[in-house]
C-alpha positions as CSV (number, residue, x, y, z in Angstrom):
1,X,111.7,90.1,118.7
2,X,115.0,89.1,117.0
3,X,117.3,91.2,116.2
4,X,117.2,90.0,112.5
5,X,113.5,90.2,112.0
6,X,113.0,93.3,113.3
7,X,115.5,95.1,110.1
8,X,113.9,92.1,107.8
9,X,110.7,94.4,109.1
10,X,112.1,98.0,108.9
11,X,113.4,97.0,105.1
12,X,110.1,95.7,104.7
13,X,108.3,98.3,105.3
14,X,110.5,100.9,103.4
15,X,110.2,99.1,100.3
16,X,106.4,99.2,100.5
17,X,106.9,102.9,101.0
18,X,109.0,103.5,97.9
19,X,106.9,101.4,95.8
20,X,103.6,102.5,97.0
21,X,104.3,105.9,97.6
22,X,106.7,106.3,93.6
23,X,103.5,104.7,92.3
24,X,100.8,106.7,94.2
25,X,102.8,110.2,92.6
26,X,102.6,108.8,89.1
27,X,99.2,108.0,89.6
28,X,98.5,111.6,90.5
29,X,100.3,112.7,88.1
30,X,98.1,111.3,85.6
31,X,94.5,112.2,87.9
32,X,96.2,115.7,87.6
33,X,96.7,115.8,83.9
34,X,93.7,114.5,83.6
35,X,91.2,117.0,85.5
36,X,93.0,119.8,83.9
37,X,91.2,118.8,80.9
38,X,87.9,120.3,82.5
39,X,89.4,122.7,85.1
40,X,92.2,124.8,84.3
41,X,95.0,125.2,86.7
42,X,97.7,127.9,85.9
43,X,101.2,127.4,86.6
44,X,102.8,127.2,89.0
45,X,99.5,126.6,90.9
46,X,99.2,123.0,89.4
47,X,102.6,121.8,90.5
48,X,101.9,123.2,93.8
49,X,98.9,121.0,94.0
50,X,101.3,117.8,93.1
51,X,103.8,118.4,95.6
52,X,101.3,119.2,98.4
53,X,99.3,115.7,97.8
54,X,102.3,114.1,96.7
55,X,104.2,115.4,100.1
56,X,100.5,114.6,102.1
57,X,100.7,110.6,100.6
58,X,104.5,110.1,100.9
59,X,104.3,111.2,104.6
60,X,101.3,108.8,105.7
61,X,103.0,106.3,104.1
62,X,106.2,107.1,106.2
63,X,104.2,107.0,109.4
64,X,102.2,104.3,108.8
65,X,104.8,101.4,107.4
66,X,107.4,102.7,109.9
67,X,104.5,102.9,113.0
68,X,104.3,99.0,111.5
69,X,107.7,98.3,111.6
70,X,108.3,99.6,115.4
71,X,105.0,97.8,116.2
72,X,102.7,100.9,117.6
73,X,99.0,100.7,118.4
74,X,96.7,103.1,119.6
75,X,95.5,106.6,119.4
76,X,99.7,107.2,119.2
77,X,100.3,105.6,115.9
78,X,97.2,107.8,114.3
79,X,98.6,110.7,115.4
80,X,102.3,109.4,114.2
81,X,100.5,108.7,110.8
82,X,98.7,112.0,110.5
83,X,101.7,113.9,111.8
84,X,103.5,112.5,109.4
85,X,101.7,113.0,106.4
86,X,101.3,116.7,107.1
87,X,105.3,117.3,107.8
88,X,105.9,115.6,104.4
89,X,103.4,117.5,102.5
90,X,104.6,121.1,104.5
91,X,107.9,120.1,104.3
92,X,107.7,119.6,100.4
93,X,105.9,122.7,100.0
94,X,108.5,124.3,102.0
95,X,111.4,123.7,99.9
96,X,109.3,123.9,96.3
97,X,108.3,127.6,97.8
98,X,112.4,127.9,98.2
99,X,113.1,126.7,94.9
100,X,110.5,129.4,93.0
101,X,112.0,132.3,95.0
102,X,115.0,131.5,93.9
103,X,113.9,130.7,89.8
104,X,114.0,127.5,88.3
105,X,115.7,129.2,85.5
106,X,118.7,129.8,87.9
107,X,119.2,126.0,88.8
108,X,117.6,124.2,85.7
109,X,120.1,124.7,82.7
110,X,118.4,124.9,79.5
111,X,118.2,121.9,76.7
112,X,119.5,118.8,77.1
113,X,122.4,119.9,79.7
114,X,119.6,120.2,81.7
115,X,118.8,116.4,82.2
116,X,121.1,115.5,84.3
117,X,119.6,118.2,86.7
118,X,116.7,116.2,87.1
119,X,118.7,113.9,89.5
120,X,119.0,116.5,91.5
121,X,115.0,117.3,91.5
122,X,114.6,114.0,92.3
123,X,117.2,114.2,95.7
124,X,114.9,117.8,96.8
125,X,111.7,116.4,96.2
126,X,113.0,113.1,98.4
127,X,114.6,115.8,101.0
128,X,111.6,118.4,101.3
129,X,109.4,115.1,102.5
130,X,111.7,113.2,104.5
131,X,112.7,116.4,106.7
132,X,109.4,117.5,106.6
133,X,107.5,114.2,108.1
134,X,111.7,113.4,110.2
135,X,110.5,116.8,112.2
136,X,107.0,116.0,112.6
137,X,107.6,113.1,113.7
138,X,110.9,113.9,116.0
139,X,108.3,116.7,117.5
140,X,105.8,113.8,118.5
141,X,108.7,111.9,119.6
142,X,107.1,108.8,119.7
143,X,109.3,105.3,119.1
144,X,112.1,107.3,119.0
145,X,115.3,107.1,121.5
146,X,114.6,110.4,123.7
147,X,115.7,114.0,122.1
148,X,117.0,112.4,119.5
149,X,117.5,115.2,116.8
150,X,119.3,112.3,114.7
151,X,116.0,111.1,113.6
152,X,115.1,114.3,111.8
153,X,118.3,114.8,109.8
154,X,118.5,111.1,109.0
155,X,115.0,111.2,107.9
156,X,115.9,114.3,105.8
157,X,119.1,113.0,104.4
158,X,117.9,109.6,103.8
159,X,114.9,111.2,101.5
160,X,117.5,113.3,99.8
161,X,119.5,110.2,99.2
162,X,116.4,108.2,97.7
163,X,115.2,110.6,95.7
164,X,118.7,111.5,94.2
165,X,118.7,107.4,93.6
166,X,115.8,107.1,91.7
167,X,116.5,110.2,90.0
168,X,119.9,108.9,88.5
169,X,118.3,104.9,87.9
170,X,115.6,106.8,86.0
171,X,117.8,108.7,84.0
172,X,120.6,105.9,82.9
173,X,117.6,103.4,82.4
174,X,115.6,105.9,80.0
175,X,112.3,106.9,79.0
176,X,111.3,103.3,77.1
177,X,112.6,101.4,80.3
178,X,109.6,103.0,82.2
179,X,107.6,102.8,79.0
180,X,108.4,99.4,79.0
181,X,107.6,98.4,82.4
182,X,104.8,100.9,83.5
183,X,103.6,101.1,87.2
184,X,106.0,97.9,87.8
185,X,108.8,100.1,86.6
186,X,107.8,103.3,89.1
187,X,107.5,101.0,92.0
188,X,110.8,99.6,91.4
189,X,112.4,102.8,91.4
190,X,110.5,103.5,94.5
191,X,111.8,100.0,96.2
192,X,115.6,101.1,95.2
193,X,114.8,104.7,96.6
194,X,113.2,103.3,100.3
195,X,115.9,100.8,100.7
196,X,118.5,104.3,100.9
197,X,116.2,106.2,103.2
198,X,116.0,103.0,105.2
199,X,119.5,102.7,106.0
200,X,119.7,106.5,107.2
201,X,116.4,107.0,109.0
202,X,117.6,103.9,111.3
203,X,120.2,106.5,112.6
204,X,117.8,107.8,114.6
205,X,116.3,104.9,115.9
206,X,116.7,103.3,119.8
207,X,120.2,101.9,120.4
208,X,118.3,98.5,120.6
209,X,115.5,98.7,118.3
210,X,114.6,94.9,117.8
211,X,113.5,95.4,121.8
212,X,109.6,94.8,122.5
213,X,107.5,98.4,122.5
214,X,110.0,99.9,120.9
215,X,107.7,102.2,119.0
216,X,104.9,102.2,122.2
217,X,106.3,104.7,124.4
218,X,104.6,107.9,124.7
């Protein structure tokens, strides 16, 4: 495969990811809200739900459009996808577990100095799945160039840097921007946010990754 089709692929694939995936959240966001009406979920129990779905859908997503992109088949790539999605969802849970110990009260700043902290959210939600479904997936070691440990950090850091993205585009566009625009809005966000984890998950990719099989070996 060209060298040139292959990224046109791998970009591809990541902006499905961010779209799907920024949409998917909101969308069980709003199941969330929505069963709490008949079952009651204390805090923090119903944000720990969110994150652990949330991390669970983001990392399927991760294995399956990148398993596309490096063209596996097989029992390999189910177990890529599945290994994935549970990194992601532990690997969220992880960190939100991290963040309570700690107290949200201790990072969040109170009233509206606190907005801006929100990008920030964003960047450790994106970071807590990327590392999460990077390791899973580095563990597995499948399509990636041999004991590469690259893969996991630039998985991690390229989920930090997405989420941190959409956090700030989300934040200088508003509240009636995404009002505006809805689900099309979200999955733009999530387009501009898996373009940036594109670029640094590719760091841990083959030297030559437009070569044929490049995600088949075991």
């Amino acid at each position: 495969m060209k060298r040139w089709l292959w990224w046109g692929r791998w970009f591809g694939a990541h902006w499905a990811i961010g779209a799907l995936g920024l949409g998917g959240m909101v969308g069980l966001d709003q199941a969330l809200t929505a069963l709490k009406r008949w079952v009651f979920l204390r805090s923090p129990f119903d944000i720990t739900l969110f994150l652990g779905l949330s991390g669970l859908w983001m990392g399927v997503l991760l294995g399956g459009g990148q398993g596309w992109a490096l063209r596996g088949r097989g029992w390999r790539l189910g177990r890529w996808v599945l290994g994935s999605g549970l990194g992601g969802a532990f690997g969220l849970l992880g960190l939100w577990g991290l963040f309570w110990a700690v107290g949200p009260e201790r990072l969040i700043p109170q009233g509206p100095a606190g907005m801006g902290i929100w990008a920030w959210v964003c960047a450790g939600i994106g970071l807590g799945i990327g590392l999460g479904a990077g390791a899973a997936q580095w563990i597995l070691g499948w399509g990636l160039a041999k004991d590469s440990w690259t893969w996991m950090v630039g998985s991690g850091l390229g989920g930090g840097l997405g989420g941190w993205g959409v956090g700030v585009m989300l934040l200088r566009l508003g509240e009636e921007w995404i009002e505006r625009w809805g689900w099309m809005g979200w999955m733009g966000l999530g387009m501009v946010g898996g373009t940036l984890f594109a670029f640094l998950a590719a760091l841990g990719l083959p030297a030559d990754p437009s070569g044929e099989g490049a995600g088949n070996r075991a």
